[in-house]
C-alpha positions in Angstrom: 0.0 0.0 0.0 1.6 3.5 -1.0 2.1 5.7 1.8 -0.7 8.4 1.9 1.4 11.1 3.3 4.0 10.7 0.5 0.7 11.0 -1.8 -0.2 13.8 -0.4 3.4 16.0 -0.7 3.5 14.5 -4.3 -0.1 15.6 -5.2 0.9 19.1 -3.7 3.5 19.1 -5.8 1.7 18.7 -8.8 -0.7 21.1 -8.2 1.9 24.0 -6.7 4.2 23.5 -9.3 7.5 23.8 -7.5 9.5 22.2 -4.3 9.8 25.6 -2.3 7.2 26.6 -2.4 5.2 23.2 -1.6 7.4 22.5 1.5 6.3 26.1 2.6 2.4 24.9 1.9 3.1 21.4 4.0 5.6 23.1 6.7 8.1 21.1 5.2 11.8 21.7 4.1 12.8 21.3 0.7 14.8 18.4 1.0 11.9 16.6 2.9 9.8 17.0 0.0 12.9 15.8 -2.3 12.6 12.5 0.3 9.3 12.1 -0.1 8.9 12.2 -3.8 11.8 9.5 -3.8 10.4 7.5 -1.7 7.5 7.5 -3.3 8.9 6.5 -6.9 10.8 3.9 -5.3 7.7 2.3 -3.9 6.1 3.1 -7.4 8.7 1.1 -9.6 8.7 4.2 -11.5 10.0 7.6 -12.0 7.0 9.9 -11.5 8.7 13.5 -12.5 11.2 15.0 -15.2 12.9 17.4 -13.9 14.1 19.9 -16.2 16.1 22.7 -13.6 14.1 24.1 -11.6 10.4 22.5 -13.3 9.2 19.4 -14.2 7.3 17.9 -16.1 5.0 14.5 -15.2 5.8 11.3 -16.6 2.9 9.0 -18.1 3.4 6.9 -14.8 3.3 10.3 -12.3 0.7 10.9 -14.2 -1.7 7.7 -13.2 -0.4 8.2 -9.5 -1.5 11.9 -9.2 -5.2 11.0 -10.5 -4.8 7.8 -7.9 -4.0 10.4 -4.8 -6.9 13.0 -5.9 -9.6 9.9 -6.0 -8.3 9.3 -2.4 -8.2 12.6 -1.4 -12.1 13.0 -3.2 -13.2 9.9 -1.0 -11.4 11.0 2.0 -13.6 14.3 2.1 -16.8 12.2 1.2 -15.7 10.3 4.1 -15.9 12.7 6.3 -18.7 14.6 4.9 -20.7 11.6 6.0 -19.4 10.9 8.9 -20.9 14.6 9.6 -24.2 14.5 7.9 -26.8 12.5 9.8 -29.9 13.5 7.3 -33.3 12.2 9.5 -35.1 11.9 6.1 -32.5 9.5 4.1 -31.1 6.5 4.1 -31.7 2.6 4.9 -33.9 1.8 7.8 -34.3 -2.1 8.1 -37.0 -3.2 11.2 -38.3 -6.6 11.7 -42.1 -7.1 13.6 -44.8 -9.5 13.6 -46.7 -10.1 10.4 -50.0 -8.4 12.0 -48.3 -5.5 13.3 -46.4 -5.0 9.3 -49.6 -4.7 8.5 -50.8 -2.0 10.3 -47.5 -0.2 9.8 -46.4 -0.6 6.4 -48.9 1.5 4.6 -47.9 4.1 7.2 -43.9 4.1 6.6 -44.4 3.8 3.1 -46.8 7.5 3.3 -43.3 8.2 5.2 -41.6 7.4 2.1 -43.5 9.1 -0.4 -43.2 12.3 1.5 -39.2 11.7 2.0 -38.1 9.2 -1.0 -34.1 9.2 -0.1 -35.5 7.4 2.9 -35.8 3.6 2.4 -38.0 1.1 4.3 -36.6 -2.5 4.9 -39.9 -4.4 6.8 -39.7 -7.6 7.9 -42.2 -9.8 9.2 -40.6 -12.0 11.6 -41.7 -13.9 15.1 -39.9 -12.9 18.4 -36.9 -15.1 18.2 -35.7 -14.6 14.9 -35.8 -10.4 15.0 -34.1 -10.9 18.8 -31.2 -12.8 16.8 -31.3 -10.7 13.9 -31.0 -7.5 16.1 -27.7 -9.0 17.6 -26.6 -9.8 14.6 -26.8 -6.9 12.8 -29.3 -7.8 10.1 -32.2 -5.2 11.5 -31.4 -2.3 13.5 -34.7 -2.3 15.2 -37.1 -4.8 15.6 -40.8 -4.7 17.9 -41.2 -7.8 20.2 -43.9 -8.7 22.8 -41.8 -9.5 25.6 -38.5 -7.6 27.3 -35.7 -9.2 26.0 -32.7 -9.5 28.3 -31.4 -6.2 29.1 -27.5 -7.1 28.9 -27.5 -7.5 25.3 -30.8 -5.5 24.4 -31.8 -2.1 24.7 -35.9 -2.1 25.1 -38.7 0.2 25.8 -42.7 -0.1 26.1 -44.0 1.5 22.7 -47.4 0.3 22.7 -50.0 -2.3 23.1 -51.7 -5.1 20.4 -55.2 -6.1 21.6 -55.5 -10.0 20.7 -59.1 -11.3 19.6 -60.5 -14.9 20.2 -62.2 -15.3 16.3 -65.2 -18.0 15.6 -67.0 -18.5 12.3 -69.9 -16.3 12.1 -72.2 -19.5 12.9 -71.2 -20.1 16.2 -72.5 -16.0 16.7 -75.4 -16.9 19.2 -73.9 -19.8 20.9 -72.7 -19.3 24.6 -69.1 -19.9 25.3 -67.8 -23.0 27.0 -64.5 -25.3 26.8 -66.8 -27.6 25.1 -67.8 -25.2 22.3 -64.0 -24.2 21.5 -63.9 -28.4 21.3 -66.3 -28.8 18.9 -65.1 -26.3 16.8 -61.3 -26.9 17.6 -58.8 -24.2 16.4 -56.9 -23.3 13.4 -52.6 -23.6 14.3 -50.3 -20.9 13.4 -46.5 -20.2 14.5 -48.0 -18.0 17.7 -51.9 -20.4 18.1 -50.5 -21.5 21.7 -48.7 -18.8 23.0 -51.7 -16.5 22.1 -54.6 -19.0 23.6 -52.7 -19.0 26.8 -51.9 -15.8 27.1 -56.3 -15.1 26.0 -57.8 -17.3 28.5 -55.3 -16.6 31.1 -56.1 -12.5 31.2 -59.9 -12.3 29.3 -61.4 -13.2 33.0 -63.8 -15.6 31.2 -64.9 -18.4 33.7 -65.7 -20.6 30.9 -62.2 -20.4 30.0 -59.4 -20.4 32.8 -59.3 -24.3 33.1 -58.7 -25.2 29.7 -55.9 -27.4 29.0 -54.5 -26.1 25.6 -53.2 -29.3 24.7 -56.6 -31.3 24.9 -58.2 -28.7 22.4 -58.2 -30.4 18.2 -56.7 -28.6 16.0 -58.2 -28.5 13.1 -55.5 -27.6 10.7 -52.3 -25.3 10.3 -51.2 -22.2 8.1 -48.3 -19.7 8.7 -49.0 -17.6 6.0 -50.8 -14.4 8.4 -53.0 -13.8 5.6 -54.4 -17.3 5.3 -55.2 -17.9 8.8 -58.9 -16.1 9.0 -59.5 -17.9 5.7 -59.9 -21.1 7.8 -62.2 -19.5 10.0 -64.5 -17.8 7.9 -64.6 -21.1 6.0 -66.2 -22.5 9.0 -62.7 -24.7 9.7 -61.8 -24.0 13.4 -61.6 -20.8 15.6 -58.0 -19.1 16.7 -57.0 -16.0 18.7 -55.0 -13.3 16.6 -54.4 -9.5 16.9 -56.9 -7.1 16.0 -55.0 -5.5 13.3 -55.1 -9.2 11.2 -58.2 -9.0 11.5 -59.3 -5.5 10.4 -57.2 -6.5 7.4 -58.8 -9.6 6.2 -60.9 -8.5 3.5 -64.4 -11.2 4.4 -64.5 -9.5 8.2 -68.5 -10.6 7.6 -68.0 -14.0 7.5 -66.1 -14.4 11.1 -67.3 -13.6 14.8 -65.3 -11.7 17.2 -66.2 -13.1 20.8 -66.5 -10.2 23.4 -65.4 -11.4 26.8 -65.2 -8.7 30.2 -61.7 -8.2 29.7 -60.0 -7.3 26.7 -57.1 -8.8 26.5 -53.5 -7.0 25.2 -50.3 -7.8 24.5 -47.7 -5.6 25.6 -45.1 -4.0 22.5 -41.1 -3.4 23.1 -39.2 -1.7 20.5 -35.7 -3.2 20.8 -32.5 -2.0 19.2 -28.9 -3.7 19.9 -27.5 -2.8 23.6 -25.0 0.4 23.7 -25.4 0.8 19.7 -26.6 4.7 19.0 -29.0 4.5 15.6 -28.8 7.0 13.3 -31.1 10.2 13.1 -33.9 8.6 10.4 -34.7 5.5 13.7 -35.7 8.5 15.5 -38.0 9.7 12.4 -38.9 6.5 12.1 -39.9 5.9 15.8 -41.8 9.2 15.9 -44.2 7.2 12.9 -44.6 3.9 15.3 -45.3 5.4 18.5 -48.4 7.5 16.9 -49.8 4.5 14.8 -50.0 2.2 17.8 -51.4 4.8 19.8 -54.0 5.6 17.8 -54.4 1.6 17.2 
């Protein structure tokens, strides 16, 4: 690798056009720029000037070397330009959430987008585990989860809440609830079936509810496509618990029965980001945008 400060004296050079005068620019002697300009021909394989008294003149070779030191030069103040310039409306932002909440956000970072289109959204639809390991890892900068993660490698605060719904096909409307009706009907699996039924009938304060044992209930079938998962139910397949904002999205909200018990039940919302990493200004932006859609959810 050439030696930039040798690049440097030799790109003064070429643009002063004499030794005095660029050892005066550099706070150099003469002789030290004489060095330097040896040094770095030797290093080249090449002679770089022809000197003709006190001028010279650039060889072919000194030629390719001075366009070499003012492309590092160019990208050295780019460098640095960046390194100073922390735009809040441009650049990559890459999060990672569940598949209900992307799609309750997405429409809204992408109105971001329109508005600011150097900034670019990177969503991914992910369950807990993977956007914990992909957080670590570097993959997403910051990712929504619905439990605290452990605070020695995370940094996590409470950004909202996602009320979860226990869903029945419209025909079981007028029937009264009961461990033996969610039997009969049995319940359509997805990646998070479980861990939302236990978390539903352990908070809606439903007596009809609180002794079921999860792993007695038949499941019906499995899908873990988000999208999919209502089409079961309204088909009149099974029943399952999912957040509310899957189901203001599926598009035959007619066809399926949303059971109303005296507690509604919610799942708490941590945004996480990697512990002692600082994000750059757009997260902020793009935090601002998160915060006021859950809330209003």
């Amino acid at each position: 690798m050439l030696n930039t400060l040798w690049l440097n004296t030799f790109k003064t050079l070429v643009e002063v056009g004499h030794f005095t005068q660029t050892a005066e620019k550099l706070h150099m002697t003469q002789p030290g720029v004489s060095q330097h300009i040896k040094k770095l021909e030797e290093s080249c394989g090449h002679s770089l000037l022809k000197r003709e008294k006190k001028s010279f003149e650039l060889t072919e070779q000194g030629r390719l070397v001075y366009q070499y030191a003012l492309k590092l030069a160019e990208d050295e103040a780019l460098l640095l330009e960046n390194l100073r310039f922390d735009d809040p409306y441009a650049g990559q932002c890459k999060l990672s959430c569940s598949g209900s909440l992307a799609l309750l956000l997405y429409p809204q970072l992408l109105s971001l987008q329109q508005s600011h289109p150097e900034l670019t959204i990177h969503l991914e639809a992910a369950p807990n585990h993977k956007i914990l390991d992909d957080v670590q890892a570097g993959v997403i900068d910051l990712g929504i989860v619905t439990h605290q993660p452990n605070s020695a490698l995370y940094q996590s605060q409470v950004i909202g809440e996602e009320a979860l719904c226990l869903v029945f096909p419209r025909a079981y409307a007028d029937k009264p609830l009961s461990a033996e009706l969610l039997a009969e009907c049995g319940f359509v699996g997805h990646p998070d079936a479980k861990h939302y039924l236990s978390l539903y009938f352990d908070a809606c304060q439903s007596d009809a509810l609180t002794d079921i044992n999860l792993d007695q209930l038949p499941q019906t079938g499995y899908i873990n496509q988000l999208h999919q998962i209502l089409l079961a139910v309204a088909k009149g397949l099974g029943f399952t618990v999912l957040p509310a904002a899957a189901i203001a999205s599926f598009h035959d909200k007619e066809r399926l029965y949303i059971v109303d018990t005296q507690a509604q039940v919610r799942e708490t919302l941590y945004l996480v980001q990697k512990r002692h990493r600082d994000l750059p200004q757009r997260y902020q932006t793009i935090r601002q945008v998160l915060e006021t859609v859950l809330e209003q959810h």
